[in-house]
C-alpha positions as CSV (number, residue, x, y, z in Angstrom):
1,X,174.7,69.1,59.5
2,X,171.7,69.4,61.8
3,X,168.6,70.0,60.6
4,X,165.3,71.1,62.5
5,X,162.0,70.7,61.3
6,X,160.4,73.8,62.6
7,X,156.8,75.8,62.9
8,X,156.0,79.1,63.9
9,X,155.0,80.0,67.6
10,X,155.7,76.3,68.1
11,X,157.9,74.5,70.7
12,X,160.5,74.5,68.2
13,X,160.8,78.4,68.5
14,X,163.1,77.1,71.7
15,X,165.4,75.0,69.6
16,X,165.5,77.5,67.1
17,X,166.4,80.4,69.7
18,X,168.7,78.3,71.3
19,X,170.8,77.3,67.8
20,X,170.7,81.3,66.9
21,X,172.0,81.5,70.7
22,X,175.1,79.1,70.3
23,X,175.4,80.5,66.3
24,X,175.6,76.9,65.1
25,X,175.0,76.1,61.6
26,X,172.0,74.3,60.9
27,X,169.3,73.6,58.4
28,X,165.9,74.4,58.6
29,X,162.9,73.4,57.4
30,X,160.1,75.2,57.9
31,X,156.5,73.1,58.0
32,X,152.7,74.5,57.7
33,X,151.0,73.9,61.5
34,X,148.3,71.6,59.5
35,X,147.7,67.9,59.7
36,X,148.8,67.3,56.5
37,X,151.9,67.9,56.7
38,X,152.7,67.3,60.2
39,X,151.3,63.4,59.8
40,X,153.5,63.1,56.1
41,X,154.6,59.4,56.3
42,X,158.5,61.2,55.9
43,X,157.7,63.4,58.6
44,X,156.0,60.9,61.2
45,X,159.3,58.9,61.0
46,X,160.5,61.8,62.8
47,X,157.9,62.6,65.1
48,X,156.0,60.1,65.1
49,X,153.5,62.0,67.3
50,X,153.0,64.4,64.0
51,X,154.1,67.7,66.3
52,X,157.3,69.6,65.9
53,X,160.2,70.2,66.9
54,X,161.9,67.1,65.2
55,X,165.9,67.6,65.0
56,X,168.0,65.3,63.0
57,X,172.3,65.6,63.9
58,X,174.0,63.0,61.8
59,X,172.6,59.8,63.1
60,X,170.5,61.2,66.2
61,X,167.1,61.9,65.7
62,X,165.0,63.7,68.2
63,X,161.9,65.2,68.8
64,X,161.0,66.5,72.6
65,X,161.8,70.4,72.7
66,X,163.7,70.3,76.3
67,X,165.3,67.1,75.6
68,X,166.9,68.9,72.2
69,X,168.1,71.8,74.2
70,X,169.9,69.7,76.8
71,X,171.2,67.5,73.8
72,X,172.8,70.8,72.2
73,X,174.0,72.0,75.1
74,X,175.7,68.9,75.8
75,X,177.3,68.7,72.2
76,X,178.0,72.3,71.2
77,X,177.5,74.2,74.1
78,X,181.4,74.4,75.7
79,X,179.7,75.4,78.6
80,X,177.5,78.1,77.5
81,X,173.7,78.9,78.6
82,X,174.0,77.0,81.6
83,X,175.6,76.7,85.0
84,X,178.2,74.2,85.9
85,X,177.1,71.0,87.5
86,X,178.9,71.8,90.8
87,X,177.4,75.1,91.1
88,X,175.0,75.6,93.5
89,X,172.6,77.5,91.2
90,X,172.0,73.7,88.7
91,X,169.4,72.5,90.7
92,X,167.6,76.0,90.4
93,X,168.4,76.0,86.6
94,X,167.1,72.6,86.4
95,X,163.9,73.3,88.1
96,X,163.2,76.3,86.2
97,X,164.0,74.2,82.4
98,X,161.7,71.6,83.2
99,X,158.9,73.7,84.7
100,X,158.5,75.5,81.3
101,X,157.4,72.1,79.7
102,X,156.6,69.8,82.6
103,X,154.1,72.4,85.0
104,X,153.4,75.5,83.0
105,X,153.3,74.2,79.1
106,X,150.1,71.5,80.0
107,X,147.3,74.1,80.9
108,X,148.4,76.7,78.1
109,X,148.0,73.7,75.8
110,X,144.6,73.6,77.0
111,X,143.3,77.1,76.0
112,X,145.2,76.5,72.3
113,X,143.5,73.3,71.8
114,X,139.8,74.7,73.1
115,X,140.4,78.3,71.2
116,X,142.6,77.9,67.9
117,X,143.3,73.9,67.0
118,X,140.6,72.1,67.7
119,X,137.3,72.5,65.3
120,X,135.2,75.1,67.0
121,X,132.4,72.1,67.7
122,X,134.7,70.1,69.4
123,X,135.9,73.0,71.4
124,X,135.1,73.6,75.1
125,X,135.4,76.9,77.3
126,X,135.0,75.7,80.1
127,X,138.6,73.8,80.0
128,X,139.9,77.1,77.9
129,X,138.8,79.0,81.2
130,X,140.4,76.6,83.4
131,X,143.4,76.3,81.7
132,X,143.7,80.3,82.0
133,X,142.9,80.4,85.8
134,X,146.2,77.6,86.0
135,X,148.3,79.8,83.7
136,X,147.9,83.3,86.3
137,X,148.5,81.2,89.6
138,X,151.7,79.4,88.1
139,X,152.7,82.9,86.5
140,X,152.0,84.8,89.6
141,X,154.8,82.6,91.6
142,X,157.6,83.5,88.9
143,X,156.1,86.8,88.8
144,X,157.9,87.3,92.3
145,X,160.5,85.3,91.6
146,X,161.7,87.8,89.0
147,X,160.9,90.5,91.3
148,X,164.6,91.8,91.6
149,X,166.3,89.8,89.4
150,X,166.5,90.5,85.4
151,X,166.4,86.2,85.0
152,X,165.8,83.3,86.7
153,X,168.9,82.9,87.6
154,X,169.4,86.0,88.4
155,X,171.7,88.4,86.5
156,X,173.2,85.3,83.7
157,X,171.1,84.4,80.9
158,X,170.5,80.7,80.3
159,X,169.0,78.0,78.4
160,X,166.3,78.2,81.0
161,X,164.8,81.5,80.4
162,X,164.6,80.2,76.4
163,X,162.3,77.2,77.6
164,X,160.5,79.5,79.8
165,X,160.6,82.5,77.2
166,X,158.7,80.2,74.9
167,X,155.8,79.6,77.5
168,X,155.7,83.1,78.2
169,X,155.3,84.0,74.5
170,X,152.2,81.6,74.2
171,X,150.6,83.3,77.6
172,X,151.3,86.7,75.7
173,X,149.6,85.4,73.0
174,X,146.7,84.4,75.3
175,X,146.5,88.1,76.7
176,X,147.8,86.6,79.8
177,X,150.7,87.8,80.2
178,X,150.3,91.7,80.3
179,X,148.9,91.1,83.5
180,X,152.0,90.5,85.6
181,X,154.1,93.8,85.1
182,X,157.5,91.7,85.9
183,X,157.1,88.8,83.3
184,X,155.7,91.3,81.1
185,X,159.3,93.7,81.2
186,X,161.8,90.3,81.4
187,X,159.4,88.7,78.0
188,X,160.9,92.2,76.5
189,X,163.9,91.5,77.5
190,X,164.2,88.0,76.3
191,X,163.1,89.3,73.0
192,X,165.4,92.3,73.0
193,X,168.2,89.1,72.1
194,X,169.1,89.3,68.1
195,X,168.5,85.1,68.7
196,X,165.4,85.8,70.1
197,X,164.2,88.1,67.4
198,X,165.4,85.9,64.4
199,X,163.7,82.8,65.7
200,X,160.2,84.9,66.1
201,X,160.6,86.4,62.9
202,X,160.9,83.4,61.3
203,X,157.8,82.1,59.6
Protein backbone atom coordinates (compact mmCIF):
# COMPACT_ATOMS: atom_id res chain seq x y z
CA UNK A 1 0.00 0.00 0.00
CA UNK A 2 1.53 3.47 -0.40
CA UNK A 3 0.95 5.98 1.80
CA UNK A 4 1.63 9.84 1.59
CA UNK A 5 1.95 12.04 4.21
CA UNK A 6 0.33 15.07 2.92
CA UNK A 7 -0.50 19.09 3.71
CA UNK A 8 -2.63 21.34 2.11
CA UNK A 9 -1.32 23.88 -0.60
CA UNK A 10 1.89 21.96 -0.11
CA UNK A 11 4.30 20.29 -2.50
CA UNK A 12 2.56 17.18 -1.80
CA UNK A 13 -0.62 18.57 -3.62
CA UNK A 14 1.62 17.26 -6.80
CA UNK A 15 1.93 13.77 -5.55
CA UNK A 16 -1.42 13.79 -4.53
CA UNK A 17 -2.79 15.09 -8.12
CA UNK A 18 -0.64 12.82 -9.65
CA UNK A 19 -1.96 9.39 -7.61
CA UNK A 20 -5.79 10.79 -8.34
CA UNK A 21 -4.25 11.05 -12.04
CA UNK A 22 -2.97 7.40 -12.35
CA UNK A 23 -6.28 6.29 -9.80
CA UNK A 24 -3.90 4.26 -7.69
CA UNK A 25 -4.84 3.23 -4.34
CA UNK A 26 -3.15 4.87 -1.65
CA UNK A 27 -3.33 5.97 1.93
CA UNK A 28 -3.26 9.27 3.10
CA UNK A 29 -2.42 11.02 5.98
CA UNK A 30 -3.18 14.26 6.28
CA UNK A 31 -0.66 16.58 8.73
CA UNK A 32 -1.27 20.23 10.29
CA UNK A 33 1.48 22.81 8.31
CA UNK A 34 2.98 23.45 12.07
CA UNK A 35 6.22 22.58 13.62
CA UNK A 36 4.96 20.27 15.81
CA UNK A 37 3.95 17.93 13.91
CA UNK A 38 6.12 18.23 10.94
CA UNK A 39 9.38 17.77 13.34
CA UNK A 40 7.41 14.47 15.34
CA UNK A 41 10.40 12.11 15.95
CA UNK A 42 7.99 9.39 13.70
CA UNK A 43 7.61 11.92 11.14
CA UNK A 44 11.32 13.20 10.84
CA UNK A 45 12.27 9.51 10.09
CA UNK A 46 10.52 10.27 7.03
CA UNK A 47 11.48 13.64 6.18
CA UNK A 48 13.92 14.23 8.05
CA UNK A 49 13.92 17.82 6.85
CA UNK A 50 10.40 18.16 8.83
CA UNK A 51 8.54 19.27 5.31
CA UNK A 52 6.14 17.19 3.33
CA UNK A 53 5.56 15.27 0.91
CA UNK A 54 7.02 12.06 2.50
CA UNK A 55 5.73 8.77 0.56
CA UNK A 56 6.26 5.38 1.89
CA UNK A 57 5.66 2.18 -1.02
CA UNK A 58 6.40 -1.01 0.75
CA UNK A 59 10.05 -0.67 1.59
CA UNK A 60 10.83 2.75 -0.36
CA UNK A 61 10.69 5.70 1.45
CA UNK A 62 10.78 9.14 -0.14
CA UNK A 63 10.40 12.49 0.40
CA UNK A 64 11.38 15.13 -2.72
CA UNK A 65 8.02 16.04 -4.55
CA UNK A 66 9.60 15.62 -8.32
CA UNK A 67 11.57 12.76 -7.40
CA UNK A 68 8.03 10.94 -6.13
CA UNK A 69 6.43 11.81 -9.35
CA UNK A 70 9.14 10.21 -11.50
CA UNK A 71 9.19 7.31 -8.98
CA UNK A 72 5.35 6.61 -9.68
CA UNK A 73 5.54 7.17 -13.07
CA UNK A 74 8.22 4.70 -13.28
CA UNK A 75 6.29 2.03 -11.12
CA UNK A 76 2.63 2.46 -12.04
CA UNK A 77 2.57 4.73 -14.75
CA UNK A 78 2.49 1.97 -18.05
CA UNK A 79 3.36 4.88 -19.85
CA UNK A 80 0.99 7.44 -18.84
CA UNK A 81 1.54 11.37 -18.14
CA UNK A 82 4.66 11.39 -19.99
CA UNK A 83 6.24 11.02 -23.38
CA UNK A 84 8.42 8.17 -24.47
CA UNK A 85 12.09 8.39 -23.99
CA UNK A 86 12.72 8.28 -27.79
CA UNK A 87 10.36 10.97 -28.49
CA UNK A 88 11.60 14.02 -29.37
CA UNK A 89 9.31 16.02 -27.05
CA UNK A 90 11.36 14.25 -23.47
CA UNK A 91 13.87 16.56 -23.30
CA UNK A 92 11.12 19.46 -23.44
CA UNK A 93 9.09 17.48 -20.83
CA UNK A 94 12.08 17.11 -18.85
CA UNK A 95 12.94 20.69 -18.83
CA UNK A 96 9.62 21.88 -18.05
CA UNK A 97 9.24 19.01 -14.69
CA UNK A 98 12.31 20.27 -13.26
CA UNK A 99 11.84 24.01 -13.86
CA UNK A 100 8.74 23.85 -11.61
CA UNK A 101 10.99 22.87 -8.53
CA UNK A 102 14.45 23.62 -9.61
CA UNK A 103 14.04 27.62 -11.25
CA UNK A 104 10.50 28.75 -10.43
CA UNK A 105 9.73 27.01 -6.83
CA UNK A 106 13.00 28.99 -5.00
CA UNK A 107 11.78 32.69 -5.24
CA UNK A 108 7.95 31.80 -4.56
CA UNK A 109 9.39 30.14 -1.41
CA UNK A 110 10.78 33.41 -0.71
CA UNK A 111 7.54 35.57 -0.48
CA UNK A 112 5.88 32.41 1.66
CA UNK A 113 8.63 32.43 4.09
CA UNK A 114 8.82 36.53 4.37
CA UNK A 115 4.72 36.88 4.29
CA UNK A 116 2.93 33.69 5.94
CA UNK A 117 5.76 31.18 7.79
CA UNK A 118 8.13 33.06 9.20
CA UNK A 119 7.24 35.10 12.53
CA UNK A 120 6.27 38.51 11.37
CA UNK A 121 9.70 39.96 13.24
CA UNK A 122 11.77 37.87 11.46
CA UNK A 123 10.10 38.65 8.23
CA UNK A 124 11.61 40.81 5.43
CA UNK A 125 9.91 42.67 2.44
CA UNK A 126 12.41 43.47 0.82
CA UNK A 127 13.30 39.63 -0.16
CA UNK A 128 9.20 39.06 -0.36
CA UNK A 129 9.44 41.94 -3.16
CA UNK A 130 12.24 40.34 -4.75
CA UNK A 131 11.12 37.14 -4.78
CA UNK A 132 7.77 38.56 -6.60
CA UNK A 133 9.82 40.61 -9.27
CA UNK A 134 11.64 36.77 -10.06
CA UNK A 135 8.24 35.03 -10.08
CA UNK A 136 6.68 37.64 -13.17
CA UNK A 137 9.99 37.47 -15.27
CA UNK A 138 10.12 33.50 -15.11
CA UNK A 139 6.14 33.49 -15.53
CA UNK A 140 6.34 35.95 -18.32
CA UNK A 141 8.58 33.42 -20.50
CA UNK A 142 5.96 30.47 -20.09
CA UNK A 143 3.40 32.92 -20.48
CA UNK A 144 4.40 32.87 -24.27
CA UNK A 145 5.25 29.54 -24.27
CA UNK A 146 1.60 28.71 -23.70
CA UNK A 147 0.67 31.27 -26.14
CA UNK A 148 -1.00 28.73 -28.64
CA UNK A 149 -0.69 25.72 -27.03
CA UNK A 150 -3.40 24.46 -24.24
CA UNK A 151 0.03 22.65 -22.34
CA UNK A 152 3.42 22.61 -22.26
CA UNK A 153 3.64 20.14 -24.32
CA UNK A 154 1.41 21.21 -26.40
CA UNK A 155 -2.08 19.52 -26.85
CA UNK A 156 -1.15 16.03 -24.26
CA UNK A 157 -1.37 16.53 -20.66
CA UNK A 158 1.54 15.37 -18.53
CA UNK A 159 3.09 14.89 -15.37
CA UNK A 160 4.85 18.20 -16.18
CA UNK A 161 1.98 20.59 -16.13
CA UNK A 162 1.13 18.84 -12.38
CA UNK A 163 4.72 20.02 -11.17
CA UNK A 164 4.17 23.21 -12.81
CA UNK A 165 0.27 23.41 -11.93
CA UNK A 166 1.47 23.36 -8.31
CA UNK A 167 3.85 26.43 -8.76
CA UNK A 168 1.26 28.15 -10.50
CA UNK A 169 -1.26 27.59 -7.73
CA UNK A 170 1.16 29.18 -5.05
CA UNK A 171 1.77 32.36 -7.64
CA UNK A 172 -2.14 32.49 -7.71
CA UNK A 173 -2.14 32.49 -4.20
CA UNK A 174 0.43 35.31 -4.24
CA UNK A 175 -1.94 37.47 -6.66
CA UNK A 176 0.62 36.83 -9.22
CA UNK A 177 -0.73 35.03 -11.38
CA UNK A 178 -3.92 36.97 -12.66
CA UNK A 179 -1.51 39.02 -14.32
CA UNK A 180 -0.54 36.77 -17.24
CA UNK A 181 -3.96 36.14 -19.12
CA UNK A 182 -2.47 32.76 -20.61
CA UNK A 183 -1.25 31.06 -17.33
CA UNK A 184 -4.16 32.44 -15.74
CA UNK A 185 -6.81 30.37 -18.49
CA UNK A 186 -4.28 27.00 -18.67
CA UNK A 187 -4.29 27.18 -14.20
CA UNK A 188 -8.30 26.79 -15.03
CA UNK A 189 -7.70 24.30 -17.02
CA UNK A 190 -5.46 22.26 -14.97
CA UNK A 191 -8.01 22.60 -12.35
CA UNK A 192 -10.97 21.81 -14.52
CA UNK A 193 -9.24 17.87 -13.99
CA UNK A 194 -11.59 15.78 -11.32
CA UNK A 195 -7.62 14.81 -9.99
CA UNK A 196 -6.95 18.22 -9.82
CA UNK A 197 -10.01 19.21 -7.96
CA UNK A 198 -9.90 16.27 -5.41
CA UNK A 199 -6.32 16.98 -4.50
CA UNK A 200 -7.17 20.89 -3.82
CA UNK A 201 -10.16 20.03 -1.97
CA UNK A 202 -8.46 18.06 0.24
CA UNK A 203 -7.61 19.61 3.53
Amino acid sequence: MITLYHAANTRSLRVLWLLNELGLEFELKTLPFTPDALKDPAYLKLNPFARVPALVDGDTGLFESGAILEYLLATYGNGRLMPDTDSAQYGVYLQWFHFAEATLMPPLSAIAQHTVIRPEDERIPAVAEDGAKKVAEMLAVIEDTLSDKPYLLGDTFTAADIMMGYSLHLANLFGILPNFPNLTAYWTRLQDRDACKTALATT
